[in-house]
N, C-alpha and C positions, 0 to 999 in steps of 0.2 A: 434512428438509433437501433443498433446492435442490441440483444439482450442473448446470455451468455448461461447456462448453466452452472449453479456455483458448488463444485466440488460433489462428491457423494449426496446429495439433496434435489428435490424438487424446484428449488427456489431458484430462480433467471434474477439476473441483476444486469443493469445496462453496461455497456462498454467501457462508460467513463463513470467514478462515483466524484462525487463532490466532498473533496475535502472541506474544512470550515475549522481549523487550527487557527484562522487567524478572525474568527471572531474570540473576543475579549482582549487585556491587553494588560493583562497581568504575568510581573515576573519578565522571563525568558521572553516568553510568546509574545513581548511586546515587540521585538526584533523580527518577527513573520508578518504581526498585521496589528492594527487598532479597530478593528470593527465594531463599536461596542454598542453602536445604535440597533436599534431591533426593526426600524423599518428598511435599513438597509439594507438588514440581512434579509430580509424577508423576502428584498427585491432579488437579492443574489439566491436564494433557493428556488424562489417562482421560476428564476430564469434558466437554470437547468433542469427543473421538471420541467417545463414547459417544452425543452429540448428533447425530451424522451429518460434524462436523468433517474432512475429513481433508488438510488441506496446517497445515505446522507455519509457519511463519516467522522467521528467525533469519539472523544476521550476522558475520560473523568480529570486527566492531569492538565487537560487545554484552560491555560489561565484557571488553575486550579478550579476548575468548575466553572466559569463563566459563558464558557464556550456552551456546555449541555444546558446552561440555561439561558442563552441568546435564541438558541434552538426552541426551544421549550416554548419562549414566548413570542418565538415570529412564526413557528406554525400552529400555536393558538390553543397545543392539545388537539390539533385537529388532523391527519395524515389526509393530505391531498393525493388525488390520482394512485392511491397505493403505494406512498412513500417509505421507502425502509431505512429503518435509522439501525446502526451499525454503533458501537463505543468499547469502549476498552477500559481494565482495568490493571493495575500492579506498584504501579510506581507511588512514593512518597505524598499521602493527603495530609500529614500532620506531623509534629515531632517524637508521638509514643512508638515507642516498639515494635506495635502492633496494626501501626496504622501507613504500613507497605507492605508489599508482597501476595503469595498465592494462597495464602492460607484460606481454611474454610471460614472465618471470622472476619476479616480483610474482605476477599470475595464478597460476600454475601451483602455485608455491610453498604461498599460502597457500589453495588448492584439495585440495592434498595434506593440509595441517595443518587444515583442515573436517575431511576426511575420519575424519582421527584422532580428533579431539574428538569427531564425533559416530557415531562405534565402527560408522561404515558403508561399504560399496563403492563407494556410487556417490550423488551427489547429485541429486533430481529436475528440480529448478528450481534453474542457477547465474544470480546476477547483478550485471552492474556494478553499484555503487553511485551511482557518480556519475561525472560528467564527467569525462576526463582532458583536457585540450585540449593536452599535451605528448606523449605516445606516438600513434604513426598509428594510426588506426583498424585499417588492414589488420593489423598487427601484436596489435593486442587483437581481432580478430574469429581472425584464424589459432590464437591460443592455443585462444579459447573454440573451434573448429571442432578443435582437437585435443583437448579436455578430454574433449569427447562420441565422439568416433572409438577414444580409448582404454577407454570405458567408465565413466569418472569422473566424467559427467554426463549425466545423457538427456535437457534445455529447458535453453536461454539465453534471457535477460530483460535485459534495462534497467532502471535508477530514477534519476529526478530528471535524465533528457533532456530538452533545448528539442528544439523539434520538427523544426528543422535537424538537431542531430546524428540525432537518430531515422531520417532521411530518407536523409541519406547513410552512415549503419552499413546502413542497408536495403539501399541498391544496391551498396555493397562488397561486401555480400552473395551477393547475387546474381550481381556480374561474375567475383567468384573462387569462385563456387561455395561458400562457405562456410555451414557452419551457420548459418541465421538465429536472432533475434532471436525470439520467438512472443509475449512481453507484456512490458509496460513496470510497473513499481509508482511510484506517484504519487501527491502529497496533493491531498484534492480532499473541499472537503466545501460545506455549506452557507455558511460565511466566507467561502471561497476556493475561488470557481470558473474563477480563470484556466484552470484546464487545459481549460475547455470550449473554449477560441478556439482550440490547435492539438492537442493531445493528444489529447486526446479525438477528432477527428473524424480524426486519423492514424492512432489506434486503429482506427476504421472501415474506414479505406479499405486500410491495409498490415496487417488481419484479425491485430491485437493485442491480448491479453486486457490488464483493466486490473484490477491488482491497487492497493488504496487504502491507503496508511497516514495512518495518523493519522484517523481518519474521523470524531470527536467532538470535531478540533481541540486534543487534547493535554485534552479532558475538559472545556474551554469550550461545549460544545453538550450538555454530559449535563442540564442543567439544574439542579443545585447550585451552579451560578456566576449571580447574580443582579445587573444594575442596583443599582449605591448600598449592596451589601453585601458585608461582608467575605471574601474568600476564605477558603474552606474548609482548614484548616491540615493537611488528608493530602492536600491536590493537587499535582500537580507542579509550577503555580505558584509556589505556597509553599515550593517547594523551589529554587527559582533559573530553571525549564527555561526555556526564549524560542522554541522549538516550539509549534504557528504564532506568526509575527511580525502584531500586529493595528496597522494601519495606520488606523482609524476604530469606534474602540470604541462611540462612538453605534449606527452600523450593525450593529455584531455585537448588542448588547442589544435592538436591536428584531427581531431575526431570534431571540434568545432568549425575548422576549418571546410571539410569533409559535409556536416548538415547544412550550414550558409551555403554549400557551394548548390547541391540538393535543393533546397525551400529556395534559393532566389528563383532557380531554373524554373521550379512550378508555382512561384509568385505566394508562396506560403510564407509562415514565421518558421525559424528553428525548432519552437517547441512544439507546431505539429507535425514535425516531420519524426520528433522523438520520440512521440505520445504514438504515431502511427507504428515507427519501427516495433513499440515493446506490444503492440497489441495484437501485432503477427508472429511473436513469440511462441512457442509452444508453451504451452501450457497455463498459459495468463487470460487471467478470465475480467478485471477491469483493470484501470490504471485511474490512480486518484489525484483531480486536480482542482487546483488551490487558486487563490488569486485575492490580490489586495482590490481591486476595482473587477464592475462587470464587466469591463472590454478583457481584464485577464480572462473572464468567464467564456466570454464569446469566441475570444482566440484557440481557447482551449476545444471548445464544446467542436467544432469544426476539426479537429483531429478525427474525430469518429467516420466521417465522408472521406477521408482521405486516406487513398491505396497506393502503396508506394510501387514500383514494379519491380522485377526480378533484380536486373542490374543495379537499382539502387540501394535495393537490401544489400548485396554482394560488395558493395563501394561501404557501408556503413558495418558491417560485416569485419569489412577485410581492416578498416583503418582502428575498430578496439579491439580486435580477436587477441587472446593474451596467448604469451607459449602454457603446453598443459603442464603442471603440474602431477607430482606423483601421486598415483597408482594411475593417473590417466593417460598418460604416454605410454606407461607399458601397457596398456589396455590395446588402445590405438595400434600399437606394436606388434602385440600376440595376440588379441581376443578379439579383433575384429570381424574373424567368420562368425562368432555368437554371443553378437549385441542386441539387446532385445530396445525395443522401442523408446522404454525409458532412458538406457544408455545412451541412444542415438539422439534423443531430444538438445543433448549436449554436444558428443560427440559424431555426429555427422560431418560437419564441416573440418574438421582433420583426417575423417577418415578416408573425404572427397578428396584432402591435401592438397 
């Protein structure tokens, strides 16, 4: 196992983290997974630490808490092999007013209630979830810069920032001295590479790891999802999920087309050829995978051995590459004597044309 640097920090985290959204099975998430036994999970964690695995991934909203505490009692309060647990905060714990969002009250609160559930002192990686654009930033960066000063967090993270908010939580950052930010988590796969135009090369340049969810596209890129046939009746499809939204289904089957044709040639599945594609990405520091059984675990975990070669990046390249969009064609256009390396992590490949 790879282990990777995560953004402005000391802290290394493997190539693959281990999603666990589909322990519990409450609500929505019961369309992801029913994992609700504790020895199970227990076996499904053993078995990507045992792989070299070691950052966990989890959310205060996974079956409204069920998830932080399936966690809690299949590792016993005990962090094996120096496991790091990773979770998130922002969205909806109840119906008051007060009990969503970034606030310092919100934060802090359901920071403490992580805590509990998952029977530990202190959480490695805390992170927004998602945008608030109602509480000041200064106010949610002060909480997160107290959450770590009192010891109830050691990395703040981002997820599912535009690259403005990203920019300006940076230099709030900065001007009030506050804990920054060290990585952002983001969907970003072969469908959907919006995040290469800002994300990604912000990740470059304000030195942020990129942690990926969703990286097989909610299981559309494993290669059991085929052109002109039926969905497979244990996918999360089939169960209602709309995680990724696909916008030109043409396009996504001939980029499926494109990794089956790949993974049969070197006797792989589709989703390690996908999991492999984003981990040769610039700028991407793990990519997080999930699975309803350990055989998903073990298909997955074998992404991390697997190097795809030049030509095949360039075949997987060439069949999602989207046209740029503006200001980046005229970039491409007129500014390409002086692109700096962040630019290029994007736009390199048009500028090869």
């Amino acid at each position: 196992m790879e282990y990777r640097q995560l953004g402005n920090s000391g802290l290394k985290v493997s190539v693959l983290t281990m999603g666990t959204m589909t322990f519990g099975a409450k609500g929505d998430f019961a369309k992801v997974g029913n994992i609700t036994d504790v020895g199970e999970a227990r076996r499904q964690i053993e078995m990507v630490i045992d792989a070299g695995v070691n950052l966990l991934d989890t959310a205060n909203v996974y079956s409204a808490g069920d998830c932080e505490a399936i966690i809690g009692d299949a590792l016993g309060g005990k962090r094996k092999n120096d496991v790091l647990i990773a979770t998130k905060a922002r969205f909806p714990t109840g119906d008051g007013p007060n009990n969503r969002g970034l606030s310092r009250y919100h934060l802090i609160r359901e920071c403490e209630a992580s805590l509990k559930r998952l029977k530990t002192d202190v959480i490695d990686l805390y992170q927004v979830h998602q945008w608030d654009g109602v509480t000041p930033l200064e106010e949610t960066l002060e909480a997160l810069d107290s959450l770590v000063r009192q010891g109830k967090v050691r990395y703040v993270g981002c997820s599912n920032y535009s690259g403005w908010h990203i920019m300006k939580a940076m230099e709030i950052a900065r001007r009030d001295n506050r804990i920054p930010f060290i990585s952002q988590q983001i969907h970003y796969t072969l469908q959907a590479r919006e995040a290469e135009q800002e994300l990604v090369p912000i990740s470059i340049d304000q030195k942020l790891g990129i942690l990926v969810w969703s990286p097989i596209a909610g299981g559309l890129l494993s290669g059991k999802h085929r052109r002109n046939k039926e969905t497979p009746k244990d996918s999360r499809l089939s169960q209602g999920w709309t995680e990724p939204p696909i916008h030109d289904w043409d396009r996504l089957w001939d980029i499926v087309d494109e990794l089956v044709s790949i993974a049969d040639a070197r006797g792989v599945s589709g989703a390690q050829v996908a999991l492999a594609w984003l981990l040769g990405r610039p700028g991407v520091t793990s990519v997080i995978i999930g699975g309803r059984t350990e055989a998903h675990f073990k298909d997955n975990l074998a992404a991390a051995e697997l190097k795809l070669t030049a030509e095949e990046r360039a075949r997987l390249d060439k069949v999602s590459q989207k046209p740029l969009d503006y200001p980046y064609w005229h970039q491409v256009a007129a500014a390409k004597d002086r692109l700096g390396a962040a630019d290029l992590a994007f736009l390199q490949p048009y500028v090869n044309g």
